[in-house]
C-alpha positions, 0 to 999 in steps of 0.5 A: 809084813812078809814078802809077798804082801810088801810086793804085790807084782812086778810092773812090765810097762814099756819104760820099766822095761827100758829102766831095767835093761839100762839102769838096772832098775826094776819096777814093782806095784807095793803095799800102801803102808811098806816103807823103803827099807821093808821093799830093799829087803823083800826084794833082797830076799826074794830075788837074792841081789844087792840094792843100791837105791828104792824110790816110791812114788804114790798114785791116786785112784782115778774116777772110772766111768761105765754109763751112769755109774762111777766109782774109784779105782783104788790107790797105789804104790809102785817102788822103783828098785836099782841094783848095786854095779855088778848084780845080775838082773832078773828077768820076770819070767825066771821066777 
């Protein structure tokens, strides 16, 4: 799998944004089938820093509604990424 398949877009939400100024952490949406290893090295490569940490979390689509009509949205991944001590923190709009 290459790069931009394993991450799909950064997550700019208002607690993603807090876990990065604070923790060092940022937040991704990711493939369905990448597993960690294949997300610390994309993130790795791309973004040239050290991690210390990927924890993912999987989201089912939810039923949306327009009228009479109904359908799923898609399911998701999202890849919660801590840097090790020391690694500058990109920002988003630097890439």
């Amino acid at each position: 799998m290459r790069i931009q398949e394993v991450i799909q877009r950064p997550l700019v939400t208002e607690k993603g944004v807090e876990k990065k100024d604070n923790e060092r952490t940022l937040c991704f949406a990711v493939a369905l089938d990448a597993n960690k290893t294949q997300v610390k090295a994309a993130v790795e490569k791309f973004f040239k820093v050290k991690v210390e940490e990927v924890r993912t979390a999987t989201f089912e689509g939810k039923l949306r509604r327009r009228g009479r009509f109904a359908g799923y949205r898609s399911d998701w991944k999202k890849a919660y990424v801590r840097l090790k001590k020391g690694e500058k923190v990109p920002d988003f709009a630097e890439i």
